[in-house]
C-alpha positions as CSV (number, residue, x, y, z in Angstrom):
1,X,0.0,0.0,0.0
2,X,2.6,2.4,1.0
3,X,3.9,2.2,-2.9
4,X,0.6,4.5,-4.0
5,X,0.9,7.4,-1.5
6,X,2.8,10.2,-3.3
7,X,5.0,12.1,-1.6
8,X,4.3,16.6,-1.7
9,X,6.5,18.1,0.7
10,X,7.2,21.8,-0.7
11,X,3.5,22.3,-2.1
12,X,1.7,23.7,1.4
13,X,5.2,26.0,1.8
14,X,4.9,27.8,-2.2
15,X,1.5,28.0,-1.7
16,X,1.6,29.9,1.6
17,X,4.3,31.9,-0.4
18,X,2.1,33.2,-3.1
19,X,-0.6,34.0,-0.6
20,X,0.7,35.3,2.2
21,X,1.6,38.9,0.5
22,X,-1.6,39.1,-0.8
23,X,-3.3,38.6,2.6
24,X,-0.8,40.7,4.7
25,X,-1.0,43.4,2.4
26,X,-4.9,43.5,3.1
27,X,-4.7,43.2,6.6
28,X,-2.1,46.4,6.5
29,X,-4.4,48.3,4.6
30,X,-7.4,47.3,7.6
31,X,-5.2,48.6,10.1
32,X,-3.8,51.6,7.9
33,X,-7.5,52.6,7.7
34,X,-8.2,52.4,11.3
35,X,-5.5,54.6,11.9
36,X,-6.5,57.5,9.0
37,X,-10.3,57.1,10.6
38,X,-8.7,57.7,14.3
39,X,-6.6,60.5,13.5
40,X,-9.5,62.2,11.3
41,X,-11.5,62.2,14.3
42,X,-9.2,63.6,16.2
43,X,-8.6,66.6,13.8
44,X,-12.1,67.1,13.5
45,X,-12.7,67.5,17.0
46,X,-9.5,69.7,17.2
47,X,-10.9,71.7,14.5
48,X,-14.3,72.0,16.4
49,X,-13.3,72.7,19.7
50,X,-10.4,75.6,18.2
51,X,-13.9,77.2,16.1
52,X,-15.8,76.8,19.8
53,X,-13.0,79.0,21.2
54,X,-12.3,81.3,18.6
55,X,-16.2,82.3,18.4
56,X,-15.6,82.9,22.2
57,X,-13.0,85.0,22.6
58,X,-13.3,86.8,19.4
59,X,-15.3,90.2,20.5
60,X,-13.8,92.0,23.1
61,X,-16.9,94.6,23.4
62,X,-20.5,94.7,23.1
63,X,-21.5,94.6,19.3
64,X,-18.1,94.7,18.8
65,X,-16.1,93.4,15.4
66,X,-14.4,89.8,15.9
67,X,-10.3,90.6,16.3
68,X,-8.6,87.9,13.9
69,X,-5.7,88.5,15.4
70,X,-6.7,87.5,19.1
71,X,-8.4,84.5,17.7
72,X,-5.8,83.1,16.1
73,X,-3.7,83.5,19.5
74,X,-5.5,82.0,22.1
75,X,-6.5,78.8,19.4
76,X,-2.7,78.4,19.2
77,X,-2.2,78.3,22.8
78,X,-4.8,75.7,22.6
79,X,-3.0,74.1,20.0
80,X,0.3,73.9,22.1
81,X,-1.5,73.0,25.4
82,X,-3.2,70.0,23.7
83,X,-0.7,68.4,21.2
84,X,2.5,69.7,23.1
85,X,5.4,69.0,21.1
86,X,3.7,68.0,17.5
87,X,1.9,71.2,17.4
88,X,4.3,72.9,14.6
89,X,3.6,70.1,12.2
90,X,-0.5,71.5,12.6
91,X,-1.9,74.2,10.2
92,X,-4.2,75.8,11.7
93,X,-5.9,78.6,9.4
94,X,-8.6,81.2,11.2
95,X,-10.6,83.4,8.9
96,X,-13.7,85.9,9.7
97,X,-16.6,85.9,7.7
98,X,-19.6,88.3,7.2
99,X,-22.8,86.4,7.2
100,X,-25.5,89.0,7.3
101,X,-26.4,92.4,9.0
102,X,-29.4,92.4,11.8
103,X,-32.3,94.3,10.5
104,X,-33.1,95.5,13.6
105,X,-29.9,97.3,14.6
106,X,-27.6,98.0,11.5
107,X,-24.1,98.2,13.4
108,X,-24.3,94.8,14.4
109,X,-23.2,92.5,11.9
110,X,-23.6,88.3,11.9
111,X,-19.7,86.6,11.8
112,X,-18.6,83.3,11.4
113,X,-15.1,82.1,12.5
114,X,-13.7,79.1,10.0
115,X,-10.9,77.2,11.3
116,X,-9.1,75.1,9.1
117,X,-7.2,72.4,10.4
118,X,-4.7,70.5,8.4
119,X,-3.3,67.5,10.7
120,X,-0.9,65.0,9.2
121,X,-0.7,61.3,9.7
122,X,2.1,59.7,9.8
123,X,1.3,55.7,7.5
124,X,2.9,53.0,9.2
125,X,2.7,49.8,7.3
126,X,5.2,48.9,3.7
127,X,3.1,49.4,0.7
128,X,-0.3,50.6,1.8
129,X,1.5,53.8,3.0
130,X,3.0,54.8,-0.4
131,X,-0.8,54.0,-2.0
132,X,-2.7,56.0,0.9
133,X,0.1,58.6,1.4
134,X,-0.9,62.3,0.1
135,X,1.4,64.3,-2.5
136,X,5.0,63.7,-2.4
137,X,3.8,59.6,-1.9
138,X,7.0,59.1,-0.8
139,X,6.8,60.8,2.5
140,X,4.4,58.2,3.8
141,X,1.9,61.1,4.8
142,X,-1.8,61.6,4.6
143,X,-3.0,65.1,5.3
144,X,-6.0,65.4,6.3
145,X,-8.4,68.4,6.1
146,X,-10.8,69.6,9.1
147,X,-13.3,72.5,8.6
148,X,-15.4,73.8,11.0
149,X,-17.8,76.9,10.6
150,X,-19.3,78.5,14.1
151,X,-21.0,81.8,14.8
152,X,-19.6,84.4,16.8
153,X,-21.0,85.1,20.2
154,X,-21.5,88.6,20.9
155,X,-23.4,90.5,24.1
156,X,-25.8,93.3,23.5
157,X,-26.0,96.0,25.7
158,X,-29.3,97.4,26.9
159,X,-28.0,100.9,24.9
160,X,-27.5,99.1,21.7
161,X,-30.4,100.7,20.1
162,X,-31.4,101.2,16.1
């Protein structure tokens, strides 16, 4: 009986060598996306929470006109208080927008802050970094975009009149 049984030894190991890349390449790009989708969040909440302050300390008086200068200040002691030594590889861009007058008393005017923040991400993994990796690819990183719009908060005073 023993004549019949043919003998395969190397079959299993060159199969497991055509495969394997195939499948570890797909399990890079798995993780390589987990990573992009937890560092977007994190620069969309970094671009919301820098809007939520700039809207804040914008207006110094009553009625007042937003200072862009200020703004862009405190958000980047925010920046440097909550990414510490990575904050110069953030953009952050602030700009002031005019949104519409109030019909009721003409010198007060409707402003939006938009805070752009452009965050990178560092790719980890051979191959799927090069492929997922933003203009040059061969820096192996993604930038990602965050833009949040929020309105301006400003205080009336009971003399604010027409």
């Amino acid at each position: 009986m023993r004549k019949f049984v043919k003998k395969c030894g190397g079959q299993v190991t060159a199969e497991l060598m055509l495969i394997l890349p195939v499948f570890m390449l797909m399990i890079f790009f798995v993780l390589e996306y987990g990573n992009i989708a937890y560092h977007t969040v994190l620069a969309n909440h970094a671009s919301y929470e820098f809007a939520r302050i700039g809207s804040l300390v914008g207006v110094k008086k009553p009625s007042g006109r937003p200072d862009r200068t200020v703004i862009t200040q405190k958000i980047n002691q925010a920046k440097q208080k909550v990414f510490g030594t990575k904050a110069g590889g953030i953009g952050v861009n602030v700009k002031v927008e005019t949104t519409g007058v109030d019909p009721m008393y003409k010198k007060h005017r409707h402003e939006d802050v938009i805070v752009t923040v452009t965050y990178p991400v560092h790719l980890l993994f051979p191959g799927t970094s090069y492929v997922l990796a933003s203009e040059p690819k061969h820096d192996g990183i993604r930038r990602i975009k965050a833009v949040t719009r929020m309105p301006v908060e400003k205080a009336y005073l009971s003399s604010d009149t027409k």
